[in-house]
Legacy VTK file of the C-alpha trace (Angstrom):
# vtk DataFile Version 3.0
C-alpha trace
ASCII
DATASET POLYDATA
POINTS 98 float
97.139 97.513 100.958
96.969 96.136 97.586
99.509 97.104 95.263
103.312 98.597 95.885
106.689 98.989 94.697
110.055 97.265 94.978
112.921 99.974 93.978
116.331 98.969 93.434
118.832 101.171 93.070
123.072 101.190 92.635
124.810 103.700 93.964
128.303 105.322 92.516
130.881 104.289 95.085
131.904 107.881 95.979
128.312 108.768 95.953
126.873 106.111 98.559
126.611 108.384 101.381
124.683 111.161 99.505
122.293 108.089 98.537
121.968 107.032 101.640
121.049 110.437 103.184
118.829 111.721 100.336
116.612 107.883 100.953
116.302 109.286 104.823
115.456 112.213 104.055
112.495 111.306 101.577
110.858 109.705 104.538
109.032 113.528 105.193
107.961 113.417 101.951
106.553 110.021 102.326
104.526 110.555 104.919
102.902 113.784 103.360
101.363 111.911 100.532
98.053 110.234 101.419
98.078 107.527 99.296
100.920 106.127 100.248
100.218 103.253 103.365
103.897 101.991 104.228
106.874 103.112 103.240
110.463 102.252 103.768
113.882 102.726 102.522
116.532 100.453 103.310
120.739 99.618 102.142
121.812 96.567 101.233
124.990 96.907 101.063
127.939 99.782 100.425
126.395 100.688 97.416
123.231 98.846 96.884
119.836 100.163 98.560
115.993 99.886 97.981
112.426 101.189 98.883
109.345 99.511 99.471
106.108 101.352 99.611
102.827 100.166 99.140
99.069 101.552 98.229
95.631 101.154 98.513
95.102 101.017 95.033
96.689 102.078 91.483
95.901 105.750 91.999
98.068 106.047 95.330
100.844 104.523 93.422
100.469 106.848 90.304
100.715 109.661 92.159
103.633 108.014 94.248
105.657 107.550 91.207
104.817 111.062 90.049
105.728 112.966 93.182
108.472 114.209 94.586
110.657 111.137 95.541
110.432 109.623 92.276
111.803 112.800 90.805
114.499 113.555 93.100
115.767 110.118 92.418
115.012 110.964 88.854
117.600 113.740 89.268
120.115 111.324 91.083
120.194 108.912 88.442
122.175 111.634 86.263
124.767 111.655 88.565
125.241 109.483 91.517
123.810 106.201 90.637
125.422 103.293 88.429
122.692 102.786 86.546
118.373 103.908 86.185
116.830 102.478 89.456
114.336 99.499 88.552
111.087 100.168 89.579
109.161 97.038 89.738
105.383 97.182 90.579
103.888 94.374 92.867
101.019 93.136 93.846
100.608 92.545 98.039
99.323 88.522 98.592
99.444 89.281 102.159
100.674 91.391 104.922
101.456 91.265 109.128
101.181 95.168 110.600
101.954 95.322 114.307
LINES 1 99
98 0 1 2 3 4 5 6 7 8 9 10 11 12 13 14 15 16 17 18 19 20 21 22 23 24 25 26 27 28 29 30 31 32 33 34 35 36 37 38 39 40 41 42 43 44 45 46 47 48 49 50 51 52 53 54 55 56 57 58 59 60 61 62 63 64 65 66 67 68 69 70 71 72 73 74 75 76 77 78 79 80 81 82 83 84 85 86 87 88 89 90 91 92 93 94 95 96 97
């Protein structure tokens, strides 16, 4: 793994729930695309949750951010979240896999 995503992303109070079960939910369609290695979703508080995937290379995470996840969360930002998530590419120094 070389390269990944941090997501951030601010739900509408009265929306939280629907957040939180469309991020579970996008874990099938995570694990259908091959060039994704890791990925996970995760709340951080009432309102305030995140995803962290990460890629072999630039490709995988190309085609991450132009599949189906991105654009369903795309379509949620029109209506359930606060604000546009922010999508912040990375670059992996190191990493501990059990």
């Amino acid at each position: 793994m070389k390269v990944g995503l941090l997501v951030r992303i601010e739900a509408k109070p009265e929306f939280a729930d629907e957040v939180a079960a469309m991020l579970r939910g996008a874990q099938e369609l995570a694990e259908q695309e091959e060039g994704t290695v890791a990925w996970f979703s995760f709340r951080e508080n009432a309102n305030t949750f995140g995803v962290f995937d990460t890629f072999e290379d630039e490709q995988g995470r190309e085609a991450h951010l132009a599949g189906r996840i991105a654009a369903a969360l795309g379509e949620a930002a029109k209506t359930k979240l606060s604000a546009p998530p922010v999508i912040a590419p990375i670059d992996l120094l190191g990493a501990k896999v059990s």
